[in-house]
C-alpha positions as CSV (number, residue, x, y, z in Angstrom):
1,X,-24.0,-39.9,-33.1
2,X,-26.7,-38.4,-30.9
3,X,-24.9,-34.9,-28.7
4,X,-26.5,-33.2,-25.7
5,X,-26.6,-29.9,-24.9
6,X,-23.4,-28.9,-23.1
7,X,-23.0,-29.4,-19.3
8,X,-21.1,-26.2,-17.6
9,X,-18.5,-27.5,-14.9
10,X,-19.3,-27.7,-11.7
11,X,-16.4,-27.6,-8.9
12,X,-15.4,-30.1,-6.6
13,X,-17.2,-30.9,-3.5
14,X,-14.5,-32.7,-1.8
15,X,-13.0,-29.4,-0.4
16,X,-9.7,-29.6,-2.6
17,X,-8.7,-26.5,-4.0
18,X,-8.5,-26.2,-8.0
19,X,-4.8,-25.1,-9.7
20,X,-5.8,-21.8,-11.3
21,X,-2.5,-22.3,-13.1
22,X,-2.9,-25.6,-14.3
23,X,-5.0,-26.4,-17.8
24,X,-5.4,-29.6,-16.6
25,X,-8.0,-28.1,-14.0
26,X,-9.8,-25.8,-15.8
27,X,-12.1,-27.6,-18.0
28,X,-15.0,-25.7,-19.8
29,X,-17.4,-28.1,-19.9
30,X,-18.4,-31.1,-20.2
31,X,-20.0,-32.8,-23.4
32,X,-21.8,-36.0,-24.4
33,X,-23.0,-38.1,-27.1
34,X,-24.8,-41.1,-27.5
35,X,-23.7,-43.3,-30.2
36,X,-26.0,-44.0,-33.0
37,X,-25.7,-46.7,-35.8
38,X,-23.8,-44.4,-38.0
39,X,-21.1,-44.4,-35.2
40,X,-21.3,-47.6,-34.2
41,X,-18.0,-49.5,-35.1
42,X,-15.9,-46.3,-35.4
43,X,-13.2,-45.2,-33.2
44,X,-13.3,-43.2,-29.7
45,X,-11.0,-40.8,-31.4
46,X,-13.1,-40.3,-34.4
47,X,-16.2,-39.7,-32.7
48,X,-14.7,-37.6,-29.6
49,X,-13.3,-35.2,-32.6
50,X,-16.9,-35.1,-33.8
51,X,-18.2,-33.7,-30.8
52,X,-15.7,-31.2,-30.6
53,X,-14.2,-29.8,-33.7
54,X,-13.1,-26.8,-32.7
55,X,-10.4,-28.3,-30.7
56,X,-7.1,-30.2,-32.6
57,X,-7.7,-33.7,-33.3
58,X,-3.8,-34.2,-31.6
59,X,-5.3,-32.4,-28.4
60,X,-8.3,-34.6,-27.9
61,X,-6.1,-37.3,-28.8
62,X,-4.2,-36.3,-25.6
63,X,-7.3,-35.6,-23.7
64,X,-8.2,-39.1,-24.0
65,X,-4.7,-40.3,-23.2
66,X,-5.0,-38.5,-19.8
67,X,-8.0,-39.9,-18.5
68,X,-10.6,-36.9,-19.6
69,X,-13.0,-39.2,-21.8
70,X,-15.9,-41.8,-20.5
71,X,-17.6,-44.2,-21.6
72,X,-21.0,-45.4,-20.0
73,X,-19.0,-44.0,-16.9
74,X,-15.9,-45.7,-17.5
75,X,-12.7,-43.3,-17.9
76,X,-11.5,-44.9,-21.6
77,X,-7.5,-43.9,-22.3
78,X,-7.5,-45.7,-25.8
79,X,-8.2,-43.4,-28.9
80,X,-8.5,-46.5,-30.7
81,X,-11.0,-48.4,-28.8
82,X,-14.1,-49.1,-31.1
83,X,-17.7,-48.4,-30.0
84,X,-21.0,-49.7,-29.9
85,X,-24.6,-48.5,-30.5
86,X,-26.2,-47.1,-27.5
87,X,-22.9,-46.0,-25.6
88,X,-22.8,-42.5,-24.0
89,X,-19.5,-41.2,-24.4
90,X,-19.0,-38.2,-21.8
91,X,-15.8,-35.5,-22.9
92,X,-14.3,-32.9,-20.5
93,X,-13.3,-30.4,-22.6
94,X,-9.9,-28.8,-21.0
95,X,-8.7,-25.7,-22.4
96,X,-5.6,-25.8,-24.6
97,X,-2.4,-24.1,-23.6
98,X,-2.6,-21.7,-26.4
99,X,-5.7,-20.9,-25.4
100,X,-5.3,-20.0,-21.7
101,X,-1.9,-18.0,-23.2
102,X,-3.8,-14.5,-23.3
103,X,-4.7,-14.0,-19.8
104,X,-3.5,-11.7,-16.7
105,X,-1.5,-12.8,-14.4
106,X,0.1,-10.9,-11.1
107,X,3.2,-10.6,-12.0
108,X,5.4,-8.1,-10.7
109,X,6.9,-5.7,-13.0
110,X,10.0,-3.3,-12.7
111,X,8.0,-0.2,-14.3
112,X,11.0,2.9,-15.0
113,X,8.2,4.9,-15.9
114,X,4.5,5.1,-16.8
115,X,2.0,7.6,-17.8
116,X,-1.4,7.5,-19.6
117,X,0.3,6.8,-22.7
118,X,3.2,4.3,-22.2
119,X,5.0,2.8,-20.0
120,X,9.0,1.8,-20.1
121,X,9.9,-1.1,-17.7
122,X,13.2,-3.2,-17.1
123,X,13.3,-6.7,-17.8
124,X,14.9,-8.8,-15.7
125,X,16.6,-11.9,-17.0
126,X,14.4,-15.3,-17.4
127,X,10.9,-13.3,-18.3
128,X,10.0,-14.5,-22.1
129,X,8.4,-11.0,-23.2
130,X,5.2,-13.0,-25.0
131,X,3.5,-16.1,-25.0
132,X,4.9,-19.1,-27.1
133,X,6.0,-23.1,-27.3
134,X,6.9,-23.9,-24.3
135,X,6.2,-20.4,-22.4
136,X,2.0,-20.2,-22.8
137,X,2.1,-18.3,-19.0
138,X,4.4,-16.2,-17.0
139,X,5.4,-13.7,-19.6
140,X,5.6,-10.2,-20.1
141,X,2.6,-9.9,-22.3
142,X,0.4,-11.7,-19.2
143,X,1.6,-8.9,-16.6
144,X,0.6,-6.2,-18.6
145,X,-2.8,-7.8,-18.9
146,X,-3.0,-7.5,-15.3
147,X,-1.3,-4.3,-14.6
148,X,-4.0,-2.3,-16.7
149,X,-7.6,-3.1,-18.0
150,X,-6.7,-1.2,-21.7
151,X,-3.6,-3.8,-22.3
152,X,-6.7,-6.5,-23.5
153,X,-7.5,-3.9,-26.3
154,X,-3.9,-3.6,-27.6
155,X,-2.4,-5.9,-30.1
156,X,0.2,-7.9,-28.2
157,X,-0.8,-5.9,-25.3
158,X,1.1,-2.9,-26.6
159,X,4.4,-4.2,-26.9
160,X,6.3,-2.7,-29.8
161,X,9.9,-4.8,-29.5
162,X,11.2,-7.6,-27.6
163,X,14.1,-8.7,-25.6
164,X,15.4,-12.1,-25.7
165,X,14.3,-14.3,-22.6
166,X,18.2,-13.8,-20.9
167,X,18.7,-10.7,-22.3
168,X,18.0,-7.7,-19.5
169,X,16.6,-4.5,-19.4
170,X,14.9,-1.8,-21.1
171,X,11.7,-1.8,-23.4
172,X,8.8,0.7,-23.8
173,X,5.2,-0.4,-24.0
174,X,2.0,1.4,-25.5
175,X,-1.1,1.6,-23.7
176,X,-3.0,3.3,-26.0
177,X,-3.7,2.3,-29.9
178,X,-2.5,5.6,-31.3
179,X,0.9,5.8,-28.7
180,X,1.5,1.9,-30.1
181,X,1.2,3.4,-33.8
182,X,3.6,6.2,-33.4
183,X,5.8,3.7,-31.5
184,X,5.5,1.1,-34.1
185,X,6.6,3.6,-37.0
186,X,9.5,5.5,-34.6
187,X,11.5,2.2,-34.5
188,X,10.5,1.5,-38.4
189,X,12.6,5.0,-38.9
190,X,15.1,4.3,-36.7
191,X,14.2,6.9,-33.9
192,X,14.6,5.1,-31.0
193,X,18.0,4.8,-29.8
194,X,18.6,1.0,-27.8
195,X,22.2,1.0,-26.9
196,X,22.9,-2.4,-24.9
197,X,26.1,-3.1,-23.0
198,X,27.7,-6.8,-23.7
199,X,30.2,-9.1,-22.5
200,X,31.9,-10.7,-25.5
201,X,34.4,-13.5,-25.9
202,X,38.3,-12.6,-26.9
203,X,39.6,-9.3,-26.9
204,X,38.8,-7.2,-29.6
205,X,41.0,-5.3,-32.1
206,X,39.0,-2.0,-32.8
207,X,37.8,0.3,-30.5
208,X,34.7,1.3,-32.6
209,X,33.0,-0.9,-35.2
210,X,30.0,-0.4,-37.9
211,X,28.7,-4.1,-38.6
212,X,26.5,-4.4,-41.7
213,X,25.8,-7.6,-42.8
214,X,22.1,-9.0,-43.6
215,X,20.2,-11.3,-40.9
216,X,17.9,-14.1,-42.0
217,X,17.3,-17.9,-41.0
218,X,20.0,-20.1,-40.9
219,X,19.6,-22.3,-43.1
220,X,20.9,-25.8,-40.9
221,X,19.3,-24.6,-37.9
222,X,15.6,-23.9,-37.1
223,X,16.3,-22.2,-34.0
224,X,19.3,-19.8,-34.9
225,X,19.6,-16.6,-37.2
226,X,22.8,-15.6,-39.5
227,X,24.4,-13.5,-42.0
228,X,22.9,-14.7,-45.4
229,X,22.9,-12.8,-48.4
230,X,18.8,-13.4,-48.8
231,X,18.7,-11.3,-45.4
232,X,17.2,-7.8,-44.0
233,X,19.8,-5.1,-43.8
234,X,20.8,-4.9,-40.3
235,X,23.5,-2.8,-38.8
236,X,24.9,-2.5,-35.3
237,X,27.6,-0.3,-34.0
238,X,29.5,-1.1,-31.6
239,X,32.2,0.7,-29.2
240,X,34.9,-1.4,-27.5
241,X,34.7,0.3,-23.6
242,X,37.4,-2.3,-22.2
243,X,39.5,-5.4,-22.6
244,X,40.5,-7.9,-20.2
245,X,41.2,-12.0,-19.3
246,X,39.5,-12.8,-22.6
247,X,36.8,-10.5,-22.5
248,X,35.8,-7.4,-24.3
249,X,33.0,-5.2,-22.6
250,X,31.1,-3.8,-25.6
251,X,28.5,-1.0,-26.3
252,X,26.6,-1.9,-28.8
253,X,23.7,0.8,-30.8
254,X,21.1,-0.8,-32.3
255,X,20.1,0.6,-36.1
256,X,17.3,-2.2,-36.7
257,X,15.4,-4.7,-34.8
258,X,16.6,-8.2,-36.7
259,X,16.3,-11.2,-34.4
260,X,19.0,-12.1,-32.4
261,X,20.8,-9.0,-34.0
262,X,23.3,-7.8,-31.3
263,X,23.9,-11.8,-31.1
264,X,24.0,-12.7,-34.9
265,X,27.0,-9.8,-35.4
266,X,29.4,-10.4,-32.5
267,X,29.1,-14.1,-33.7
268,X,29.8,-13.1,-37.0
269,X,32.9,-11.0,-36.6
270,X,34.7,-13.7,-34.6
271,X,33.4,-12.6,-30.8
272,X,30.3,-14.2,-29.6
273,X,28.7,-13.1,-26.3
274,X,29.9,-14.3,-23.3
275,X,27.5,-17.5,-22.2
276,X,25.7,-17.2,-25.8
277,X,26.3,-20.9,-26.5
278,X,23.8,-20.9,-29.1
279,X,26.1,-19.1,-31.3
280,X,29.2,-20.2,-30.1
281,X,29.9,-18.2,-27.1
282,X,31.0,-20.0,-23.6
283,X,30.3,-19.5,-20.1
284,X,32.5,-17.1,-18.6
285,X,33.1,-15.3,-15.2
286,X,30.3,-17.0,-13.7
287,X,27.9,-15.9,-16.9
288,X,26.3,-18.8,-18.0
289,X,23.2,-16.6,-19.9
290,X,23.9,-14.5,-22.4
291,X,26.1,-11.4,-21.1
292,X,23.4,-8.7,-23.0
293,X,21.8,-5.8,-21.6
294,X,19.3,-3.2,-22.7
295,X,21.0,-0.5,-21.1
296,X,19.6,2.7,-22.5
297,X,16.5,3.9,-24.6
298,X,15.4,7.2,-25.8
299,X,12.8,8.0,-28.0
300,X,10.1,11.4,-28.9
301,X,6.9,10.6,-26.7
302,X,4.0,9.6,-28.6
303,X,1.7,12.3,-27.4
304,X,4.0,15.5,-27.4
305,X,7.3,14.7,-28.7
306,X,8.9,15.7,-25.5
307,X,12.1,13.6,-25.7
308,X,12.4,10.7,-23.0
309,X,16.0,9.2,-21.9
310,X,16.2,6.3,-19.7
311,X,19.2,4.4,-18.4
312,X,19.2,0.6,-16.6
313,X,21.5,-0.6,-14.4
314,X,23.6,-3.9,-15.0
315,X,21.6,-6.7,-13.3
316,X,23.9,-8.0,-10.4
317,X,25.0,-11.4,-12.8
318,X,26.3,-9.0,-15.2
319,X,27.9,-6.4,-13.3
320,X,29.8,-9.2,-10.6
321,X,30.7,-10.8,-14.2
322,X,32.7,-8.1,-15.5
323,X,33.7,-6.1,-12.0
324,X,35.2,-9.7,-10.8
């Protein structure tokens, strides 16, 4: 099989506007190939992963399924279709989802504070804090790519921890390589102090609990984390601040960063979060996310060790939840 040189894209000139947010309307390029007599016989699939093979074959697979492969003009939607010698097989090449992940995108950001070093912002509830399955756009990671030119130059674009997609409130961000490596090692010594305030199912029977018990995968479940033996220590402590119709309001201190942590240990002792139906929790008071909230967060600043204190205010779901 014969391949041309690349063709760049050239936009529509029926006046219709492309979707900036859509991968489907953002192809590279386009790319051809005549078929030779080594090709001849063998499968669009085979040869269309030939032309590009730096892509997945699954992806062109699907590329072809949704109309983005010709041959001798004619838009070909069968991977298996068999060629002949002399066809010209024409790919657009459209950007994977993956691919288009790392980008900026406008989106607004509740910043606490911000200075040349860092910046501390409060997550609302629904942003996924970086890109993944399911979530290539619209997270955290692809504001701060827009909100400053030096987040591109930062691994994850500074973020140092992460919040669960319904979990609210605070986290700090670097935006300078050496502020993210004295971030990075504060949290590995425990020096930053996350305190979260929680809605938990039943009324508890302490007023102040230290929980250590080891997080790792659950073993039956892909998606959820536990208390195994084969674990990383983790310990939370929590404060009891009130009880009532079923529901404890908790304050819970981080003293590591498992996955899921604050989650894992209420589920563990026998009081899952309110709305935490992943690990048993139910829909309560209206709550039907996860009743979890980054509430405080105090660290030495990278630059000067001045210490910095911040404090976030229940989101309104949260703060009805419990007041009604």
């Amino acid at each position: 099989m014969v391949a041309s040189a690349p063709t760049p894209q050239v936009p529509p000139d029926d006046g219709a506007a492309v979707d900036l947010d859509d991968p489907e309307a953002q192809a590279l390029e386009w790319r051809d190939a005549l078929v030779d007599a080594a090709a001849h016989g063998q499968r669009l699939d085979r040869c269309v992963v030939a032309m590009a093979t730096e892509f997945s074959r699954s992806h062109l697979q699907g590329l072809i399924e949704r109309g983005h492969v010709q041959v001798d003009g004619v838009v070909q939607t069968v991977a298996s279709r068999k060629l002949k010698l002399g066809q010209r097989i024409r790919l657009e090449l459209v950007p994977t989802a993956q691919s288009l992940a790392f980008r900026p995108e406008p989106i607004p950001l509740c910043i606490v504070y911000e200075d040349e070093h860092l910046l501390v912002v409060d997550k609302p509830v629904g942003l996924v804090v970086h890109p993944a399955a399911g979530h290539w756009s619209g997270t955290l990671l692809n504001g701060l790519l827009a909100h400053h030119a030096g987040a591109a130059t930062l691994p994850r674009a500074g973020i140092v921890h992460r919040l669960d997609k319904d979990t609210s409130g605070l986290m700090v961000v670097a935006k300078t390589l050496p502020a993210m490596t004295t971030l990075v090692r504060l949290i590995a010594l425990r020096e930053v102090r996350r305190v979260y305030f929680a809605l938990a199912m039943g009324e508890v029977s302490f007023d102040g609990r230290r929980i250590e018990a080891p997080i790792g995968r659950d073993p039956s479940s892909r998606v959820r984390m536990a208390v195994v033996a084969s674990g990383k220590p983790a310990r939370t402590d929590v404060r009891c601040l009130a009880r009532r119709d079923g529901v404890s309001a908790l304050r819970c201190q981080l003293h590591t960063g498992r996955t899921h942590q604050i989650r894992v240990h209420l589920a563990h002792i026998g009081h899952p979060l309110v709305g935490d139906v992943l690990y048993g929790g139910k829909p309560a008071h209206g709550l039907t996310r996860q009743a979890l909230h980054a509430a405080h967060l105090a660290f030495a600043h990278p630059a000067d060790d001045r210490p910095m204190s911040f404090e976030a205010a229940m989101p309104a779901d949260l703060a009805r939840a419990w007041i009604e």
